[in-house]
N, C-alpha and C positions, 0 to 999 in steps of 0.2 A: 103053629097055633099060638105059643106063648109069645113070638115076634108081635105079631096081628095085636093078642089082647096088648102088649105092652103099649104096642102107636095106639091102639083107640083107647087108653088109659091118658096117654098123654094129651089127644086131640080134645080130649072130651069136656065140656066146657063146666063140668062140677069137679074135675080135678084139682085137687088144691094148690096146685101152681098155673092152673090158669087163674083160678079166686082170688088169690093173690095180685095178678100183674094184674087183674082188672081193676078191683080194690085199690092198687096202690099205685096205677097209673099216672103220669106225670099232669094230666088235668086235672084229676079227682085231687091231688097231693096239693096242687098249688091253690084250688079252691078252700082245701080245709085249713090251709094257712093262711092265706088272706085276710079270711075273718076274721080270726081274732085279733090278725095283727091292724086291721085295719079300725076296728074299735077301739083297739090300744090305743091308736094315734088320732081318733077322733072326739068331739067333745060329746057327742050324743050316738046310741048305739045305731038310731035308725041312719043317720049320718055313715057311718062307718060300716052298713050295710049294705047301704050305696054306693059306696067306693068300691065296697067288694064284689058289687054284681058287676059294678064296670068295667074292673078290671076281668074278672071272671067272664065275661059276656066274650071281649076280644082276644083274650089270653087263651084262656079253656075251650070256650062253647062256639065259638066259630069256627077254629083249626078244626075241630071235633068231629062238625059237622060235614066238612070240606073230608072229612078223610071216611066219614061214614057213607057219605054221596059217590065215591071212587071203591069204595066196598060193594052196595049195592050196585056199581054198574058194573062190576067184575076186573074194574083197573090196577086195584090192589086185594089182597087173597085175604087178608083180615084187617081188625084196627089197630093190631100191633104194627104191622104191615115188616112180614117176617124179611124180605128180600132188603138188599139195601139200595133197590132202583127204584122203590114203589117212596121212597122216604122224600126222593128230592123236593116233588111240588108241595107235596105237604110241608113240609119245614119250611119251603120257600112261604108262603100262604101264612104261615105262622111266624115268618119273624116280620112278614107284613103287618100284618095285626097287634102285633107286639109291637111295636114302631107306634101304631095308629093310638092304641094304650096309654103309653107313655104319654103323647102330645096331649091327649085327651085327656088325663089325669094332671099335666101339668099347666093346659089352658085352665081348666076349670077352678082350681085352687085346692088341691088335693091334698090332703098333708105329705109332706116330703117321703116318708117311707113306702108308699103305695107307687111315685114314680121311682124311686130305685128297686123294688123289688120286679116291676114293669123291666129295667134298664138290666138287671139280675138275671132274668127269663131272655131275654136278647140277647145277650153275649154268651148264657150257655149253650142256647139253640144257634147262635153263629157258630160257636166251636164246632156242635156237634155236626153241624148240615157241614163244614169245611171238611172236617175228617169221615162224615159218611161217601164222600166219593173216592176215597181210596179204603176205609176200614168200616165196618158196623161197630158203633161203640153200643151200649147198651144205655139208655132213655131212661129207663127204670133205675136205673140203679143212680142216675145223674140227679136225677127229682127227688129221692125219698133222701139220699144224701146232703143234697141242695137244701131240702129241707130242715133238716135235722141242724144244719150247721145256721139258718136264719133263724130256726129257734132258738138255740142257744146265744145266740146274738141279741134276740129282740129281747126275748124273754129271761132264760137263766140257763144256765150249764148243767144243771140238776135237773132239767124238762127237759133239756137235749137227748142225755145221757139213756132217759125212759123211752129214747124211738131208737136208738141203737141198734137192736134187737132184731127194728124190720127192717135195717137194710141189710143184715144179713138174713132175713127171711126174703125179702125181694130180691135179694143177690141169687140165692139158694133155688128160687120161683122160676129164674130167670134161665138156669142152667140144666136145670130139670126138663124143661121145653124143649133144652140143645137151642131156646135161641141168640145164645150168645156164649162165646171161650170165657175163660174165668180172667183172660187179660183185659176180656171188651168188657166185661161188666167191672173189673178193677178201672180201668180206664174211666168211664162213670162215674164209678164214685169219685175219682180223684177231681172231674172238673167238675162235682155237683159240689165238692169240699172247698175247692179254691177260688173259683168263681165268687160266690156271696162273701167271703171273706175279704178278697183282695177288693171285694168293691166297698164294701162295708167302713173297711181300714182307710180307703183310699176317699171314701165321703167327705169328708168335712177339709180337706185339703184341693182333690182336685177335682170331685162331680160336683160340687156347691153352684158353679155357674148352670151348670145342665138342670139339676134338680128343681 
């Protein structure tokens, strides 16, 4: 009886680590940063709104929906998509889209940091979609990481410091599910940390022609 309540404590969708990974989802994460970064770098707000819904539209809400449509048809068992066979077309779908972003943010005349963060989201969904065919890394833990380290870049190291906190709550969310070892979700963190960085570092030298 205490096995039983234990799983349907964990399946249950008011459990606070599923509230969590929903909350803090690598869509939801990269939309609440967007914004502001995209104002930052814009001259008028509604400007820099429009960045953010465009990037948001192909980045977040496409993949999204692509992985919601393979939910309801019963092809993957949720929108985590717990297995790491149910990951491939999705990620593939999304780093399509993410491609189509970039172009799109940098035909238009986008201010620069909207297509590196585009270029950011790309190369961590390459790593992850490469290493999801032989390991499950954890997604979650790569996003709020990912993030945490373009805030303190864009923004300050003292606004960084203040989301610290959730990736070790989103780590914590993540293992409480059993959907990932504490090396997959260390693994995550590590390329949600170096990814923005090394590209960040490496902007003004060798992405300037791409940007």
């Amino acid at each position: 009886m205490t096995a039983y309540a234990n799983a349907n404590e964990e399946t249950s969708r008011f459990h606070w680590a599923r509230i969590v990974s929903d909350v803090f989802s690598p869509p939801v994460v990269w939309i609440a940063l967007v914004i502001p970064i995209a104002i930052q770098f814009s001259d008028e707000v509604s400007q820099g709104l429009y960045w953010a819904l465009l990037y948001s539209l192909f980045i977040c809400v496409l993949p999204v929906l692509f992985i919601a449509y393979r939910v309801r048809t019963g092809k993957i068992g949720d929108i985590h998509m717990k297995e790491r066979r149910e990951r491939y077309k999705p990620l593939f779908v999304t780093l399509i889209s993410t491609l189509c972003a970039w172009a799109l943010l940098k035909a238009m005349g986008a201010p620069a940091a909207l297509p590196l963060l585009a270029i950011i989201s790309w190369v961590q969904l390459g790593i992850i979609a490469l290493v999801t065919f032989y390991w499950q890394i954890s997604m979650h833990a790569m996003g709020i990481t990912g993030a945490t380290m373009t805030i303190g870049m864009v923004f300050s190291v003292q606004t960084a410091i203040l989301t610290v906190p959730i990736i070790m709550l989103v780590g914590a969310a993540r293992l409480r599910l059993k959907r990932h070892t504490p090396a997959q979700v260390f693994a995550g963190a590590l390329v949600g940390a170096l990814v923005p960085t090394c590209l960040f570092l490496l902007f003004s030298h060798l992405l300037i022609l791409v940007l």
